[in-house]
C-alpha positions in Angstrom: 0.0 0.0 0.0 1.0 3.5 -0.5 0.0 6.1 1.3 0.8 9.7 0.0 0.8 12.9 2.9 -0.5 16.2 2.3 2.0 18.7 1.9 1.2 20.4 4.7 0.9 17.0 7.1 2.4 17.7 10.2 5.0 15.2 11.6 2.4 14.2 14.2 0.3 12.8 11.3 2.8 11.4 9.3 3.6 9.3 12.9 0.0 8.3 13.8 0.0 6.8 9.9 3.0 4.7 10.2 1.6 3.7 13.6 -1.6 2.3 12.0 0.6 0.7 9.2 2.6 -0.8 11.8 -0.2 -2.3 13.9 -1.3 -4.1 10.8 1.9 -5.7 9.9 3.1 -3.7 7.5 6.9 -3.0 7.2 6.5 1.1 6.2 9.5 2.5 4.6 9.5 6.4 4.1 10.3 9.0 1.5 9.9 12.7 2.2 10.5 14.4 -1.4 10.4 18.0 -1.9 7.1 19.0 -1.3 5.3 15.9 0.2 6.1 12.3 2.5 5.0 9.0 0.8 4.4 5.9 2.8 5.0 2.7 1.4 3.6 -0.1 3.5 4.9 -3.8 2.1 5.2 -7.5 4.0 2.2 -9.3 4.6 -0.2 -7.6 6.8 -3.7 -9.0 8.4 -6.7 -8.1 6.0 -7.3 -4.2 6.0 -9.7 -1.8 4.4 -7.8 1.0 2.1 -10.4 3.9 2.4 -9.5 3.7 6.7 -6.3 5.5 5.4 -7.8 7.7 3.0 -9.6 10.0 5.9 -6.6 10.1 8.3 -5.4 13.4 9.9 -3.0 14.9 7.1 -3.4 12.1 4.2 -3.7 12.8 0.5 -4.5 9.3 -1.0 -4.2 6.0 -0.6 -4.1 2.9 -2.6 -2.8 -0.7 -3.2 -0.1 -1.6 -4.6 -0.6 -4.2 -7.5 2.9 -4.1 -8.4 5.0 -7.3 -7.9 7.8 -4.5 -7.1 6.7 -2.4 -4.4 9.5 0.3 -3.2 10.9 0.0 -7.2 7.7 1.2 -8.5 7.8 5.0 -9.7 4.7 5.9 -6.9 7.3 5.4 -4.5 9.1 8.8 -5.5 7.2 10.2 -8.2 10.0 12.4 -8.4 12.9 10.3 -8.8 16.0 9.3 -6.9 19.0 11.2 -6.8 22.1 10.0 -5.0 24.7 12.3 -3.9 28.5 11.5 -3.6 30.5 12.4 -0.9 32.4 14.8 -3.5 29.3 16.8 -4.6 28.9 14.3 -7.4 25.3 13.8 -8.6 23.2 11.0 -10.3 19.6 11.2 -11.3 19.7 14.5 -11.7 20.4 16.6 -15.0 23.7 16.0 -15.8 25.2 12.7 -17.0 27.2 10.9 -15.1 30.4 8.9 -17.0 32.1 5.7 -15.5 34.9 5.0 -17.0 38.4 2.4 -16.9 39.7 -0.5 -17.9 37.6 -4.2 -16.8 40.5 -5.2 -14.6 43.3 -3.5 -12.2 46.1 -4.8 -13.7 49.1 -3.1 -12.6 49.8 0.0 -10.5 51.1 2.1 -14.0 48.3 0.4 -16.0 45.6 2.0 -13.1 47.2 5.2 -12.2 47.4 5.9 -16.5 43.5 4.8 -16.7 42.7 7.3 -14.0 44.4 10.1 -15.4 43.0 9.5 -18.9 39.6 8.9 -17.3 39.8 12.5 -15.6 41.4 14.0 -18.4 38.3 12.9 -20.7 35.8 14.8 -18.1 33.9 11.3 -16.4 33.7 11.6 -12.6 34.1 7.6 -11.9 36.7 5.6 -12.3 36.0 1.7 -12.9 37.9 -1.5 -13.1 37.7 -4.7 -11.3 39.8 -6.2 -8.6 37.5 -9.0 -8.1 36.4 -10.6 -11.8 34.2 -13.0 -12.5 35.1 -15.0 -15.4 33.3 -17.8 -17.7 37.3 -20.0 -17.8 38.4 -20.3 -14.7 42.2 -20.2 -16.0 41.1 -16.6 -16.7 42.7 -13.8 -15.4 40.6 -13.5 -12.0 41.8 -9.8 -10.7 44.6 -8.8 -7.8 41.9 -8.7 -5.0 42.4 -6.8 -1.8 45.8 -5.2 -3.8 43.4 -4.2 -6.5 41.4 -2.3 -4.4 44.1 -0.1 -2.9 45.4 0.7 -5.8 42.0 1.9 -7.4 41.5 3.9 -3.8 45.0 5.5 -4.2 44.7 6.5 -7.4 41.2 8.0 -7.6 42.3 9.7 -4.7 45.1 11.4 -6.8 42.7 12.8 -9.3 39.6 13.5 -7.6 37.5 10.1 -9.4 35.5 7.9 -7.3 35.3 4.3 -7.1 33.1 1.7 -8.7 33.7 -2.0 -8.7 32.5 -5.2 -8.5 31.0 -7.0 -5.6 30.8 -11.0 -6.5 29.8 -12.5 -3.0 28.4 -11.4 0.6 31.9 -12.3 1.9 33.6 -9.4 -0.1 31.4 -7.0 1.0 33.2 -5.7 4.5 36.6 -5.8 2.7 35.7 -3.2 0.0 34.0 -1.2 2.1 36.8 1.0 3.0 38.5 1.4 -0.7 35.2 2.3 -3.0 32.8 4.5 -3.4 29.5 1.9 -5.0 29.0 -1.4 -5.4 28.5 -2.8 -8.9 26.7 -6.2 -8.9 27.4 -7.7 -12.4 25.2 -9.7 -14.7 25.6 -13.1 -13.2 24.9 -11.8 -9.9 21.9 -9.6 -10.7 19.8 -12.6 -9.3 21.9 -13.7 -6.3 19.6 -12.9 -3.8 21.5 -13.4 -0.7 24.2 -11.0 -1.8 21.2 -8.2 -3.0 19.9 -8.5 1.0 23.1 -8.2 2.3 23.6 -5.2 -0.1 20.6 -3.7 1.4 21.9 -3.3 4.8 24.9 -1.0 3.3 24.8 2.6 3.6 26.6 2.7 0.4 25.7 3.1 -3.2 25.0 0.5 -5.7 24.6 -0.2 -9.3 23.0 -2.8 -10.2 23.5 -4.5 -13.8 20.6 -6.7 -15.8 21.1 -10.4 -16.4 21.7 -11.5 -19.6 17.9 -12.7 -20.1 16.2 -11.0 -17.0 13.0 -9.7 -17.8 12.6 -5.6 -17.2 10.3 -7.3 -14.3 13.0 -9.3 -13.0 15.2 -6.1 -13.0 12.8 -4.4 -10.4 12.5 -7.4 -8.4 16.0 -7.8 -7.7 16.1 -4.1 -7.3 13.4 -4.9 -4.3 15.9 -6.8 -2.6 17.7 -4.1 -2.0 15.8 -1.6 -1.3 13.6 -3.6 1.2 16.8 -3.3 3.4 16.8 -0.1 3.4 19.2 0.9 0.9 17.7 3.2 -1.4 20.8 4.6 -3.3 20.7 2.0 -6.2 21.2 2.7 -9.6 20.0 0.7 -12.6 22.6 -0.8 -15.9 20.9 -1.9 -19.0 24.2 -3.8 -20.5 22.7 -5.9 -22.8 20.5 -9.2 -23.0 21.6 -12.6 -25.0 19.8 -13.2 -28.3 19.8 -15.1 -31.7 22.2 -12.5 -32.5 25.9 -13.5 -32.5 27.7 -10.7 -34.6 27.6 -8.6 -31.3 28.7 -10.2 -27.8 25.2 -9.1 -26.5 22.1 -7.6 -28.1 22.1 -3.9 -26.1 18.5 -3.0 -25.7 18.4 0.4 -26.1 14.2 0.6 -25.2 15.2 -0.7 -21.9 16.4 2.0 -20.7 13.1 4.7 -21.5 10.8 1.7 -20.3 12.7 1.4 -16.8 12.7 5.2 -17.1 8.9 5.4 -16.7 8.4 2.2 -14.2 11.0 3.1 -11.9 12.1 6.2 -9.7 16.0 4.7 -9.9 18.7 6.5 -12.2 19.4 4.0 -15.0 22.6 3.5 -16.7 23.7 2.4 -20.5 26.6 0.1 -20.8 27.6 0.1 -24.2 30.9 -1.6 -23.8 29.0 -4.9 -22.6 26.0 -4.2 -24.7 27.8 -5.0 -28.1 31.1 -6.0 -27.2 32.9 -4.2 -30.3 35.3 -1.4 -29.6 33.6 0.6 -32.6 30.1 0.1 -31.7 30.5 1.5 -28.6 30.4 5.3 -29.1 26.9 5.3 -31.3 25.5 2.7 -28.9 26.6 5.6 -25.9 24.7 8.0 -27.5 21.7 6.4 -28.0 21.6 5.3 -24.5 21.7 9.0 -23.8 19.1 10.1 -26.4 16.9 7.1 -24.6 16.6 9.0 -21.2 19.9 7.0 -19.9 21.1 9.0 -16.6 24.8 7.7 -17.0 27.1 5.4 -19.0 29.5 2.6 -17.7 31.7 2.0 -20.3 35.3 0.3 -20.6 39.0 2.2 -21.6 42.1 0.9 -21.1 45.5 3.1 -21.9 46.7 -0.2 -24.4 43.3 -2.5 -25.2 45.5 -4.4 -27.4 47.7 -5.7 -24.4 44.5 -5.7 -22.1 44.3 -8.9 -20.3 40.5 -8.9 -20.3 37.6 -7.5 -22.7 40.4 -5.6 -24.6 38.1 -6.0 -27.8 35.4 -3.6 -26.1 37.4 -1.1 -24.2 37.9 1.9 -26.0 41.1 3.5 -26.8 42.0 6.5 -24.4 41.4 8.9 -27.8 37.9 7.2 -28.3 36.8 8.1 -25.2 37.2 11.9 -25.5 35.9 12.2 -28.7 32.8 10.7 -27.2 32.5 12.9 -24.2 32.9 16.2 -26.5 30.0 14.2 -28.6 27.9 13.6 -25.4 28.5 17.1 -24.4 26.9 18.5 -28.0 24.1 15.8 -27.7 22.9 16.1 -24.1 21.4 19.3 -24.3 18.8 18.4 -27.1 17.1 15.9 -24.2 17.3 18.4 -21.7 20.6 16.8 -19.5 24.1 18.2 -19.5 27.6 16.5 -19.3 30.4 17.9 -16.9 
């Protein structure tokens, strides 16, 4: 159930609400936007009658939820989430945000170069696993704990934050001091156990689509999440398998304007996962953008060629400007900016 507050409810009213909510079972997590408090009451409460909340002291509406996702659904925050960085940084709002680096911390020169390239091209994240999940297991599997203090030390050196990859509950407590948001890849998207421990962070997270979720599934797994408590989560569209095998993944670009309108949660474009091909990338970037996309996660390394994972997608440092000054031209015809 949702229960929306008058804008000029008084705190008394908004407590005697979630007092009622409580009494019937209802776990009530709170939003207080701008201009007006929304309830939302989820769990599985005895039976209750709606139109008892409807006349309450200080209440605008309220109605049921018939939503498999409950917190994920737009009503939530008809507003939309924004998330704010401990350096000022924003995402949700008007300007997109850019994620960029290589897929894995290779080296302490190979990091350090990514960072300054990434800064130099204008994005505000820098990315790159220390932990990598991989489909061989004789693959390359990232320097761990030594990965993680490297990306720390060298966002640190030019102003970036941190964004990497979180593959299992255990991990969690250990990168907790080094980044800045957890990324939860494709093949975890539906690990359940690590989303609910995710919720009980006070710490941003990004949250990519499996490979054949349904947008459903997407805000189910979101749900996880949030029902902890953690409402800083960010969406990734990065692409879904298909029939299609010219392109690593088929990147579905109407994804990103669908989750746009179901869901109050900023919603990112991968493009470097979404085709797989180094020179697909850019156009696939700026139609993420065109689609309503509030950020891009995308893959540069200083030497691709010598990259000891997904060299094929990352883009060479010289791509990746040109596409920012081409985001930067773009974003203003859909109404967004780009730092």
């Amino acid at each position: 159930m949702i229960v929306a507050m008058q804008d000029q409810a008084t705190e008394e009213n908004i407590q005697h609400v979630i007092e009622r909510m409580v009494d019937l079972g209802f776990n009530v997590h709170r939003t207080t936007g701008t201009q007006q408090t929304i309830l939302a009451g989820v769990g599985k409460p005895t039976e209750f009658d709606v139109t008892e909340f409807k006349v309450l002291a200080g209440v605008q509406d309220a109605y049921r939820i018939t939503q498999p996702y409950k917190l994920a659904g737009r009503k939530f925050r008809p507003e939309g989430t924004t998330i704010t960085f401990p350096n000022g940084v924003v995402v949700g709002g008007k300007e997109v945000t850019i994620m960029a680096g290589p897929c894995s911390v290779e080296s302490r020169e190979q990091i350090l170069l990514s960072a300054q390239q990434v800064k130099a091209a204008g994005a505000q994240f820098l990315r790159g696993g220390a932990y990598k999940p991989r489909s061989s297991p004789y693959s390359f599997q990232g320097m761990g704990v030594e990965g993680l203090k490297l990306l720390r030390e060298v966002a640190d050196m030019t102003g970036l934050l941190v964004i990497t990859e979180v593959m299992e509950i255990s991990q969690i407590e250990v990168m907790l001091p080094y980044i800045d948001c957890f990324q939860v890849g494709a093949r975890n998207m539906q690990n359940f156990n690590l989303l609910r421990e995710l919720g009980h962070v006070r710490k941003p997270v990004l949250m990519k689509r499996g490979i054949a979720a349904t947008i459903e599934e997407v805000l189910l797994s979101a749900e996880y999440i949030l029902s902890g408590g953690n409402y800083d989560l960010m969406l990734c569209e990065r692409g879904i398998r298909t029939y299609e095998t010219y392109t690593r993944n088929t990147m579905d670009i109407s994804a990103i304007p669908v989750l746009k309108k179901l869901t109050h949660l900023p919603v990112f474009g991968d493009p470097s996962h979404g085709v797989g091909i180094r020179d697909f990338v850019p156009p696939m970037a700026l139609a993420s953008v065109a689609a309503g996309a509030d950020g891009l996660l995308m893959e540069m390394h200083p030497n691709p060629d010598k990259a000891m994972s997904d060299g094929a997608q990352s883009l060479f440092p010289e791509q990746l400007e040109k596409l920012v000054a081409q985001l930067r031209a773009l974003a203003p015809v859909v109404g967004r900016t780009v730092a």
